[in-house]
C-alpha positions as CSV (number, residue, x, y, z in Angstrom):
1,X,-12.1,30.8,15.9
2,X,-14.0,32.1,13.5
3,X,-14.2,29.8,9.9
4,X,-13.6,32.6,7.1
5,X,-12.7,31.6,2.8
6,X,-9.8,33.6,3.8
7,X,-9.0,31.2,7.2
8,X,-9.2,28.2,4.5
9,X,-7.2,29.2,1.9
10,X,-4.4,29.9,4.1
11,X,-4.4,26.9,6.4
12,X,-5.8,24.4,3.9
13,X,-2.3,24.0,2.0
14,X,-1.1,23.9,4.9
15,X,-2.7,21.3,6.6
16,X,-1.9,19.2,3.2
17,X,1.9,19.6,3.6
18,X,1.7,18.5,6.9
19,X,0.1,15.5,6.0
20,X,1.9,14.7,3.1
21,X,5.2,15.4,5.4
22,X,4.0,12.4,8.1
23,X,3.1,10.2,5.7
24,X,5.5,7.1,6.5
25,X,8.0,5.7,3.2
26,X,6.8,2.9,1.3
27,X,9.9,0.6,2.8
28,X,8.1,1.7,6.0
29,X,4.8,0.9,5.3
30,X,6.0,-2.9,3.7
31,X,8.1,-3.8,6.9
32,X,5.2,-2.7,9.3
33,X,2.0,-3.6,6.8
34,X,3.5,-6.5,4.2
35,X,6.5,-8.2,5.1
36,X,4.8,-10.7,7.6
37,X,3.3,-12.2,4.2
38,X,5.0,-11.3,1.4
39,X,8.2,-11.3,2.9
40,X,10.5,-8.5,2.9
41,X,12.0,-9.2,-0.6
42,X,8.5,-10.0,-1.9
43,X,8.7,-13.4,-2.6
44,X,6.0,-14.6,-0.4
45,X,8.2,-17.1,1.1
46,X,6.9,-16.4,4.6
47,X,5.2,-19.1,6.6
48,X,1.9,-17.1,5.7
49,X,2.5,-15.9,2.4
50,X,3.1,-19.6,1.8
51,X,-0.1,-20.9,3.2
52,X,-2.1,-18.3,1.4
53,X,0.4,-19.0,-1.9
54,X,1.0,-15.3,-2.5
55,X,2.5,-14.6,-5.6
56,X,6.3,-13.9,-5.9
57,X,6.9,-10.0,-7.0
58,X,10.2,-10.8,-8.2
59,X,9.2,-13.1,-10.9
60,X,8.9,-10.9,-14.2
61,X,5.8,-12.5,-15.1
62,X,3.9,-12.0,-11.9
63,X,5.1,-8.5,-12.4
64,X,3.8,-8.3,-16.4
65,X,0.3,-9.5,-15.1
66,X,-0.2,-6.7,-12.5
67,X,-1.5,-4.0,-13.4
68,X,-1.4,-0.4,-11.0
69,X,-4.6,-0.1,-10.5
70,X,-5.5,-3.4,-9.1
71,X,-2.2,-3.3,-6.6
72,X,-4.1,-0.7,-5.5
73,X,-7.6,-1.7,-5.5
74,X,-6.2,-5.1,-3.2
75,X,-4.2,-2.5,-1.4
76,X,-7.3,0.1,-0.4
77,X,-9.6,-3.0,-0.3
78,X,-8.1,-5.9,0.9
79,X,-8.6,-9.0,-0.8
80,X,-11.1,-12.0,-0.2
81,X,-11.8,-15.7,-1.4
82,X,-14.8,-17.3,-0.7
83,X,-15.9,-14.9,1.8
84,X,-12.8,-15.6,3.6
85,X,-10.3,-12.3,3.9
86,X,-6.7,-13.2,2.4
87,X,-5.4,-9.6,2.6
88,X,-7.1,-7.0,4.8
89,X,-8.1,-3.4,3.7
90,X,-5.4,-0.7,4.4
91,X,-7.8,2.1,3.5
92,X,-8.2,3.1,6.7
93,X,-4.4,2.7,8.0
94,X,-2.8,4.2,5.0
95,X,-3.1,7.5,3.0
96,X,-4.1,7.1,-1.4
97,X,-0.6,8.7,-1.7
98,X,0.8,5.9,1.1
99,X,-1.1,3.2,-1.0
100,X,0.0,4.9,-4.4
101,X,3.7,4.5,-3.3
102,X,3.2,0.5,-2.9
103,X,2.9,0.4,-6.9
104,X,6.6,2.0,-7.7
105,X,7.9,0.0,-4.3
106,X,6.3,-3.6,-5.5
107,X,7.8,-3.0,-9.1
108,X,11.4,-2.5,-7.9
109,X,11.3,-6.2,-6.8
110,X,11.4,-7.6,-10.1
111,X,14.8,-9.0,-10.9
């Protein structure tokens, strides 16, 4: 097949529905990515999430002191300590739009 400007512009969008339409939930993406730590209510009251003391997104302040962007960051990222990974990177696993979605989903825990 023969790459023409034409052959792009028409199967570009395309191709960028059909990502965007098998890109999993964010409820998905929690139970199958988060939940083992940070429990699937967010509380962190797993046997992990309590041996790594992970912060409890239902608590209003824990919520104030987040900001998007750094949800995100530890998202794409992963987070470590001393050298030591607490939270691995989901950059390659997950889509921006995937790890984007984790921002509104994490919010709606706060009581």
């Amino acid at each position: 097949m023969k790459l023409t400007l034409k052959t792009l512009f028409v199967t570009g969008p395309l191709l960028a529905v059909a990502a965007i339409a098998f890109a999993a939930p964010a409820a998905e993406n929690w139970e199958n990515h988060c939940a083992k730590c940070h429990g699937a209510d967010g509380k962190g009251q797993t046997k992990v999430g309590k041996k790594l003391n992970i912060k409890d997104y239902t608590d209003a302040k824990v919520q104030a002191a987040m900001k998007d962007e750094e949800i995100i960051k530890a998202t794409t990222e992963g987070i470590s300590e001393k050298g030591k990974e607490k939270m691995k990177a989901y950059k390659d696993e997950l889509s921006a739009a995937e790890i984007k979605d984790f921002v509104a989903y994490i919010r709606k825990f706060k009581g």
